[in-house]
Structures are given as structure tokens and as C-alpha cells.
C-alpha positions, 0 to 999 in steps of 0.5 A: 124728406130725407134729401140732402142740400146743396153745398155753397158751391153748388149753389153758386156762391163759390168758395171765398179765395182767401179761404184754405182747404179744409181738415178733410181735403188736406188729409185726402190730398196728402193720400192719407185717408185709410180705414182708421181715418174714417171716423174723423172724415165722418165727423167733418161731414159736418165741417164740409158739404155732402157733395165734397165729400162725394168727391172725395169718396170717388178719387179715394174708394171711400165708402160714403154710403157707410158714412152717411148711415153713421151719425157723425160723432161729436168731439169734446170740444163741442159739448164743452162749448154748448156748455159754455153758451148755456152759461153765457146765456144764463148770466145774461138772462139772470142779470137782465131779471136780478136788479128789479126786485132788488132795487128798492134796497140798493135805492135806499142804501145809496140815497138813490133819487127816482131819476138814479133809480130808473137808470139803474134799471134801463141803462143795462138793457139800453147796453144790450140793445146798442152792443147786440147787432155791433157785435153780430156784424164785428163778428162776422168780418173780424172772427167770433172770439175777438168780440166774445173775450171783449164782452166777456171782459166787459161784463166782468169788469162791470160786476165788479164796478157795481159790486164795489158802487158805493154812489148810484153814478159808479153802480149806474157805470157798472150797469152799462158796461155790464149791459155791453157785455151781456149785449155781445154774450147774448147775441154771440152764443146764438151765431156761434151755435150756428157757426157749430151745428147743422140746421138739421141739427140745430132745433135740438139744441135751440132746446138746449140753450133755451133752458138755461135762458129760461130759468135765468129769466125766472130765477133772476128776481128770486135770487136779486130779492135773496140777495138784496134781503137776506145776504147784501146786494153786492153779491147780484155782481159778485156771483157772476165772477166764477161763472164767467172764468168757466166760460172763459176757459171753455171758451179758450181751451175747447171754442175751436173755430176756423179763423177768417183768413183775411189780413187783420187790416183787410178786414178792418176795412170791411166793418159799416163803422158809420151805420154802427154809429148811426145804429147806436145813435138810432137806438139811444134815442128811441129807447131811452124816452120809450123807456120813461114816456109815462113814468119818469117824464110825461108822453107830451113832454119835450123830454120825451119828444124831442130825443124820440123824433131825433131817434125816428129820423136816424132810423130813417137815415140808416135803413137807407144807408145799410143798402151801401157798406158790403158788410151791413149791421142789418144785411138787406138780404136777410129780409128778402122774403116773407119767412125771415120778416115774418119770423122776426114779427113772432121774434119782436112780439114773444119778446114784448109779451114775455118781458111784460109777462115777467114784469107785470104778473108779479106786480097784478099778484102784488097788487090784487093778491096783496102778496108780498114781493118775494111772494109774488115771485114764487107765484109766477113759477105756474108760468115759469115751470112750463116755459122752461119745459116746452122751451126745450121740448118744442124744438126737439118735437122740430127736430123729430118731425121736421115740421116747424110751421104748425107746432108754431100756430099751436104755440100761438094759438094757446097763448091767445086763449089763455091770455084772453082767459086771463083777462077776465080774472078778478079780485075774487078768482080762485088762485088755482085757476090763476095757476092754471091759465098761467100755466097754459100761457107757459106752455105757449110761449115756451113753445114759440121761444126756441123754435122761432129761429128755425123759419129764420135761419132756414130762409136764408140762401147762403149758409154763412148768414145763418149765424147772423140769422140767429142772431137777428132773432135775438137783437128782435126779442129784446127790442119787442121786449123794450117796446112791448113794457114802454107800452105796457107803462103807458097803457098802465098810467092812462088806464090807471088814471081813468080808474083812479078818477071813478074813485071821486075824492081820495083819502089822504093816505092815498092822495099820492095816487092821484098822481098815475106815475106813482101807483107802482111804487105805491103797490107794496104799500097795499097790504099795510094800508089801514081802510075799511074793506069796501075802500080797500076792495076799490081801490085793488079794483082800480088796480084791476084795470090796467092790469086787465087793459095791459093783458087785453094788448098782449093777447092781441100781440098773440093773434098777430103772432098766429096771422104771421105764422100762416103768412110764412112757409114751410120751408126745409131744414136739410140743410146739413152744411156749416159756415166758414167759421165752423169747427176746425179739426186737427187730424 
């Protein structure tokens, strides 16, 4: 159980020529490893592989067996970069989930149209989906820092475009380039997390980083609400400032990693420029209809059609082009075997039930609990609460048994029940029993929020595609989380229309609802209506139906979830080698 794995060379993959000799082999070649320099040769145990190591141990009389039995202690500079991706992560999250409960404001501050409005709201995550596997591939041929200063520079720069925005085209502007930023921040902290621990290691602080994550997602509408309400909207942008100057200088002063020692040209000359371009092109036009199929322009409208077909067919022609460039957005190899593809299905589906989740169990409270928005935000903390907890506990449970295939079917399983559960509630149901079943789902998806990685990054071959790994399991949670609403908006207008319809004719204050695209706008608009109780009582149950059609879908994705579990394997997570871009100690 305890067995060590392999090194790099061991395995057959050599070491890369242009590479130099690490801290450790240096201070052995000098003949300066003494007594006194054990602790640092026992830290880059971590920097280097067993099997080196050993070598070392047998031409220097070091005595490994002692190295071995005592954890390697981590620098400072570890623990102040940790802190800097669990700040990373935290802004990214919290902007992702700020804007929506505070738009209505800035909508009506601007004179914003409907049309400016839903920009406002897709074009950040439409950043993020294009700059996540951009970055991930610059990264690995150009070094880490490079990509990350520049999205950090961009997400800066945009919060303040759109704090300064006095029209919806400049705060629209500050949008996108924040989600380029937030794209490369998100994506970047899960490679780098890679690129700094072991696998054997790593579950713990998978738990770590998903906490902060967690609570971005959960705290970002209640703060965007604070904000837009009680103080100016501004400051949604504002108060990303200071904790992107933390960031940066932790980045700076303590992110030591091993640079790749090619010449800058060299490596320009290895990045997939034309499948980026043909990625970023794929992307933009299967979002954005995605985005406002249902709701800003109809499915069956060229609007939609035209862009989603464009879209699909440069899917097609980059699939086939990645087979090509030596550095690959997506590398072929990666999906090699049944774990990686079936742990980026668990990646796409969490990603399309969390994001549903988030959006649409406010609006059911909202509309069936005629709860007021800020409200309505608070009452998801019963599902909040959990999910940060068990998004930190899962993968320490990893860590302790070794074991990560079983705790993932739990996870999923409890989330399939509950959510059936959930699907039976109605207008009548107790709220403490709203709150238990909420809970419960937050238990399950926290479970599976972390400790998804584990399966992927264990299933490939070559230590130095772990970090792209991660990554890949990030770049998949979001685009589920983009498919998984385009859905949700499209089952709720369908479902909504039908429902609607059964009403027979409608009074003139609700005559607006005859058209299925307005009855989300129209949710706050419900606890002031002037009905009888019976009128009223029918129409939060037409709203009932597709919220109650949209939890059915999500719990269905939550059964696929547990089928792509028992379809992976068990695979071991040992391993207890870094990448090249690991830790550099100085000695």
C-alpha cells in the first residue's frame, strides 16, 4: 500500500536534455552532502524521485531509510504559495456568483436594455471558458508565472474598467477582460497545485483549495446583493483590488518554480497557436447561443442556429487538428483510458448541477416561497454550509484511506436521492424539510467537488501531465456548468409555457407571462401581486413545474454520475514525484 512509484526515468520517459540538475544532485556532486544538510536533501525528496535519491544515498553513505520515516518538512514558501491560490480561487468564485443578484440595479443605474443586461451577465464566464485551456497550454511550454501575472493584470484591470463603467459597453468590456483573467487564475491554481505537491499528498490540499472556492461560490450573491443595495455596485470591482496585490506579491516574492530552461524562441515555436484559434472560435459560438437559446432569441432562431452549427463544425476541425501540434490545448493522451474520460463526465456533470443549483434554488425560494432576493440567498446556506464542509473533508478521507472510488459513488449516490427527494416538494412543504434534503445535497456534492481530480491526475502516465490534468478537471466543471443552465433555461421556458397555458385565459396584471421568456424577470414581482389566494396559489404552482422538471434532469445527471464512477478504476495514488516546473530550492 505503501509502495513507492517509479521516477520519470524509470518509466521510460528520460530526462528532458535541456533540463539542469537539480538542487539535490548539485549539492551531491559538489560532495557537500553532510549531516547538517540532511533536512534539505529530505525536503527535495519531494523535488526528485525516490529511485534518485537512492542513488544518491548509495555513492554518499546517506542514510535513506531515516529520510524516508521523516516527513519532509515544507519551506515557507509553500505555505505562502497555498495561500496565494486559495486567494486566487476565491476571487474568481466570488466574481463568478457577485453580478447576478446585483444586476437588476446596475441595469436600472445605466439604462441598461435586456440585451446589455444578459452581456453583462454571460460575457465573464464566456472569458473563462476561452482563456482556461489557453492558459493551461501557454503555461506548460512558456512556464507558469508568465500566464499568471498577465491574468492577474487582466482581472485587475477589468475591475477597475468596470468599477469606473459609467455606460453598460464600458462595464461589459470590464467584464470580459475580467473573465480572461479569472479564466487563467482558475485554471492556473489547479496546475500549479500540481506542479507543487506530490499525488500522495495532493487529496489534502485539494480540500484546502476547495474551501475558498466553495464559499466564493456561496458568498458571491450575498455580497453582490450587499453591495448593489446598501453601499454602490462599484464596489463588486473594487474590493477585488487589495486581494489581488496579496496575491500578486506572494506570487512574487514566495511561487519559486523551476524554470523551463529552453530558449524563449524555442518555446514560442512549440505553442498549438492555430488550435488555440480554432478552440476560441469553437467556444464563442457554441456558447454564446447556448447562453440565450430560450431566453434573449428563440431555439429555432437563425440567431441561435446559425452560430451553434458554425460552432459544432469547428469542434469537429479541432478534435481532429489536436492529433497534430507536439504541445496540444487538449493532448490525446490524457484521454487515453476509461478513469481520465470518465472523471472529466463526474468534472462536466458537478459542474452542470452545482451551477444549476446555485442559480435556480434562489429563484424556486423566491418564487414558491415568495422570499425576497437577499432572502432567498440566505436560505441557500442549508446546502451552502455542507458543501464547503465535505469539499474539505472528502479529500482528507482520500488522503487517510487511500482509497477514492467508493467515497465517490457515496458522494453520488446521496446526491441522487436527495435530489429525487427534492423533486417531490411543493408549495405546501415544510421549510425545515426543504432545509434537510438541501442539506443532504450538500453533502453529496461537496463530497464529489474536490476529490474528482484524484481518478484524473492518478490516470496519467507521465508526472509532468498532472498539472494539465487538474487543469482539464477545471476547463470540464465549468463548460458542464454552461451546458447544464443552457438546459435548465430551456426546460424552464418550455416547461413553464405548458404550465402557464393550463391557467386558461390570464389576468391583465399577469399578461406579461404569456410570454415563457419573461416569467424569471417577473419572479420578484410575485410577492407584491394584488390576487385572491386561489389565483395566486396557481400561479406559484405553474411555477412549481419547471422548477420541479429542472430537478428531475439534474438528478438524472447525478445517476450518470454514480454509472461513471463503477465504469473507472481504482488506481494508485503513490506516486510521490513532481513535474519539471516543481519547487526550486536554493541550498
Amino acid at each position: 500500500m505503501d509502495n513507492v512509484s517509479p521516477s520519470n526515468e524509470s518509466r521510460g520517459y528520460g530526462k528532458r536534455p535541456e533540463e539542469k540538475p537539480n538542487a539535490v544532485e548539485k549539492h551531491v556532486e559538489n560532495g557537500k552532502a553532510n549531516d547538517q544538510s540532511l533536512s534539505v536533501i529530505s525536503y527535495s525528496m519531494q523535488s526528485s524521485s525516490i529511485v534518485e535519491l537512492k542513488e544518491i544515498s548509495q555513492n554518499d553513505g546517506l542514510n535513506l531509510e531515516s529520510m524516508v520515516a521523516s516527513p519532509a518538512k515544507k519551506p515557507l514558501s509553500f505555505y505562502m504559495s497555498v495561500i496565494c491560490l486559495c486567494i486566487i480561487v476565491l476571487l474568481v468564485a466570488w466574481e463568478a456568483a457577485s453580478l447576478a443578484a446585483a444586476i437588476p440595479i446596475i441595469a436600472s443605474e445605466l439604462h441598461a436594455t435586456t440585451l446589455e443586461s444578459f452581456w453583462a451577465n454571460v460575457c465573464f464566464m464566456l472569458g473563462i471558458a476561452v482563456a482556461q485551456p489557453i492558459c493551461a497550454t501557454v503555461s506548460d511550454v512558456l512556464g507558469r508565472k508568465l500566464p499568471l501575472y498577465l491574468s492577474m493584470f487582466l482581472y485587475a484591470i477589468g475591475s477597475i474598467v468596470f468599477a469606473l463603467a459609467n455606460n453598460m459597453t464600458v462595464l461589459i468590456i470590464g467584464r470580459v477582460l475580467q473573465g480572461l483573467g479569472g479564466g487563467g487564475l482558475d485554471v492556473l491554481q489547479a496546475i500549479i497545485l500540481a506542479d507543487i505537491t506530490t499525488l500522495k499528498e495532493r487529496p489534502l490540499f485539494f480540500g484546502i483549495i476547495g474551501m475558498p472556492i466553495a464559499i466564493g461560490h456561496i458568498m458571491g450573491p450575498i455580497a453582490g446583493a450587499l453591495f448593489a443595495e446598501y453601499v454602490s455596485w462599484r464596489w463588486i470591482g473594487w474590493v477585488n483590488l487589495p486581494f489581488l496585490g496579496i496575491a500578486f506579491g506572494l506570487a512574487f516574492f514566495y511561487l519559486n518554480l523551476r524554470p523551463i530552461e529552453l530558449h524563449m524562441s524555442a518555446r514560442l515555436r512549440r505553442l498549438d497557436l492555430i488550435g488555440m484559434s480554432l478552440f476560441v472560435v469553437a467556444t464563442t459560438c457554441v456558447s454564446l447561443p447556448l447562453s440565450w437559446a430560450g431566453s434573449l432569441y428563440p431555439w429555432e432562431s437563425w440567431r441561435t442556429i446559425l452560430p451553434l452549427t458554425i460552432g459544432f463544425a469547428f469542434v469537429g476541425l479541432f478534435a481532429y487538428y489536436e492529433k497534430i501540434p507536439e504541445e496540444a490545448v487538449f493532448p490525446y493522451r490524457l484521454f487515453s483510458n476509461i478513469t481520465a474520460v470518465m472523471a472529466l463526465l463526474c468534472a462536466f456533470l458537478h459542474g452542470s448541477i452545482l451551477y444549476i443549483v446555485l442559480l435556480y434554488f434562489p429563484l424556486f425560494f423566491q418564487a414558491v416561497y415568495l422570499q425576497k432576493p437577499l432572502q432567498s440567498t440566505v436560505s441557500l446556506i442549508p446546502f451552502a454550509a455542507p458543501l464547503v464542509g465535505f469539499s474539505v473533508i472528502s479529500p482528507i478521507i482520500v488522503k487517510k484511506t487511500r482509497r477514492y472510488r467508493w467515497q465517490l459513488v457515496i458522494g453520488w449516490a446521496i446526491t441522487t436521492l436527495f435530489l429525487g427527494l427534492f423533486c417531490l416538494l411543493k408549495r405546501t412543504s415544510s421549510l425545515t424539510i426543504v432545509i434537510v434534503f438541501q442539506a443532504f445535497i450538500g453533502v453529496g456534492v461537496g463530497t464529489t467537488f474536490s476529490a474528482t481530480a484524484v481518478p484524473m491526475q492518478a490516470s496519467v502516465e507521465n508526472v509532468n501531465d498532472q498539472g494539465l490534468a487538474g487543469g482539464l478537471v477545471v476547463i470540464f466543471r465549468l463548460f458542464g456548468g454552461l451546458i447544464g443552465l443552457a438546459i435548465a433555461s430551456t426546460i424552464f421556458n418550455i416547461s413553464f409555457t405548458s404550465s402557464i397555458t393550463s391557467l386558461g385565459p390570464l389576468p391583465e396584471a399577469l399578461k406579461t407571462l404569456e410570454d415563457a421568456s419573461h416569467a424569471l424577470g417577473f419572479i420578484p414581482t410575485l410577492r407584491s401581486l394584488e390576487l385572491p389566494d386561489e389565483t395566486l396559489g396557481m400561479l406559484i404552482d405553474a411555477y412549481l413545474v419547471p422548477f420541479r422538471t429542472i430537478w428531475i434532469v439534474i438528478t438524472c445527471f447525478a445517476g450518470v454520475g454514480i454509472l461513471s464512477v463503477l465504469l473507472s478504476k481504482e488506481l494508485s495514488i503513490e506516486t510521490e514525484d513532481l513535474g519539471r516546473q516543481h519547487f526550486e530550492l536554493s541550498l
